[in-house]
C-alpha positions in Angstrom: 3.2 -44.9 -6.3 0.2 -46.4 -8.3 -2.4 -43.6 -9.3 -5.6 -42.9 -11.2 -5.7 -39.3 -12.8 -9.5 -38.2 -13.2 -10.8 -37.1 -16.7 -11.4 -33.4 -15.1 -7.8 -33.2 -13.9 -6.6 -33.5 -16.9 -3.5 -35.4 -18.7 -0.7 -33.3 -18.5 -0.8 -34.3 -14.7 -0.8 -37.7 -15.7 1.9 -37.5 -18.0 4.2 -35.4 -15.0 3.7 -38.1 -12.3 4.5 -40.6 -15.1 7.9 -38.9 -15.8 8.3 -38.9 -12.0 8.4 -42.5 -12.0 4.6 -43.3 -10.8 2.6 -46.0 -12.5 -0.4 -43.9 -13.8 -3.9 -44.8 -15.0 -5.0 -41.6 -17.0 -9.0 -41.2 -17.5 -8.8 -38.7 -20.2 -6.2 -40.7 -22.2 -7.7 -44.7 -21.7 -11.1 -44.1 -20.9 -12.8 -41.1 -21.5 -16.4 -40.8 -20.1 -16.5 -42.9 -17.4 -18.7 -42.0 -14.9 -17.4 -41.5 -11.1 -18.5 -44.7 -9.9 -16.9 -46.5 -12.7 -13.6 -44.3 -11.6 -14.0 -45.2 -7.9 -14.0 -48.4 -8.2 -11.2 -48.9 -11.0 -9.1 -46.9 -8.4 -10.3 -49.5 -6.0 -9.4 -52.2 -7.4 -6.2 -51.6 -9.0 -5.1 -50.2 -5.6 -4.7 -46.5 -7.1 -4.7 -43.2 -5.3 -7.1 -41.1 -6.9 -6.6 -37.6 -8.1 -9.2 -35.1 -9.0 -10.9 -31.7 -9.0 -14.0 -33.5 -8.6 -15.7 -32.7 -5.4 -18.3 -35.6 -6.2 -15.8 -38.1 -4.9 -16.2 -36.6 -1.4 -19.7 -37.3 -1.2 -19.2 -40.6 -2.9 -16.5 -41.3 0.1 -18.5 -39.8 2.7 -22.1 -40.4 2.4 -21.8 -43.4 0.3 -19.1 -44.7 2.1 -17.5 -46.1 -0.7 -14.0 -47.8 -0.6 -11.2 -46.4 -1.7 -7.4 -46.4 -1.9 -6.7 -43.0 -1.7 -8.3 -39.6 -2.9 -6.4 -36.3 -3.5 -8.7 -34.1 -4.0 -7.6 -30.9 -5.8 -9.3 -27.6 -4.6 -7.8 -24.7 -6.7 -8.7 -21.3 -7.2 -5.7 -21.8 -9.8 -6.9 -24.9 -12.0 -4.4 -24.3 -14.5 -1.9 -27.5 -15.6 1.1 -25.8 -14.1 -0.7 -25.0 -10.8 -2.0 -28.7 -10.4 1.7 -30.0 -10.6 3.2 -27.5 -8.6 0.4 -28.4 -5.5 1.4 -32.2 -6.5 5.0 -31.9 -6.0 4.7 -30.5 -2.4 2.2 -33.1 -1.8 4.5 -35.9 -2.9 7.4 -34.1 -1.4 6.3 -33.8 2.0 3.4 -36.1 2.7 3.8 -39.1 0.1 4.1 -41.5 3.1 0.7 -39.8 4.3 -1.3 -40.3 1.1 -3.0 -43.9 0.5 -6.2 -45.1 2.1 -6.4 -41.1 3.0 -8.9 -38.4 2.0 -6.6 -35.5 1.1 -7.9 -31.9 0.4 -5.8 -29.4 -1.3 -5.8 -26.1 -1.8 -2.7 -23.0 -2.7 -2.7 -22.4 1.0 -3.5 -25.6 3.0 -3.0 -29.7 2.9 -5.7 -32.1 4.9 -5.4 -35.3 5.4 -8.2 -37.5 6.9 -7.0 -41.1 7.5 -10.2 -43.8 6.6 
């Protein structure tokens, strides 16, 4: 799968879904300091599913109604690296098939996935 790691989520993630196999755009390692429009549509338009802790991009989805590829949204009580990947594994484990041109909301306890 083809995804854009936000700054805020950090690039350890990136680096994990790289060594899963994923093609992965990391904001913290190639272009630090974008702002969120700048990473929407870069996820846009290389056809990315975006991940982040950012809860901008629901606004920017919703209200906005900007296009998108895919968000995974990361809602932790935990935000530590470890914590991220573990939530990502089940995520790719169980609902990879489930994830582009969705709005996906994850927390320790729950997965939702809105289909746009």
């Amino acid at each position: 799968m083809r995804f854009l790691v936000d700054e805020c989520t950090g690039p350890s993630v990136a680096r994990w879904l790289r060594e899963q196999g994923h093609d992965v755009y990391s904001v913290y390692d190639q272009a630090r300091g974008i702002d969120d429009d700048q990473v929407m549509a870069k996820a846009y338009q290389e056809e990315r599913i975006l991940v982040t802790n950012d809860l901008d991009f629901g606004e920017m989805v919703y209200r906005r109604k900007l296009r998108h590829r895919g968000i995974v949204l990361l809602r932790l009580d935990d935000e530590r690296t470890a914590n991220k990947i573990e939530i990502l594994s089940g995520l790719l484990e169980h609902y990879a098939d489930r994830l582009e041109n969705s709005f996906t909301v994850a927390t320790e306890e729950d997965v939702r996935i809105r289909r746009l």
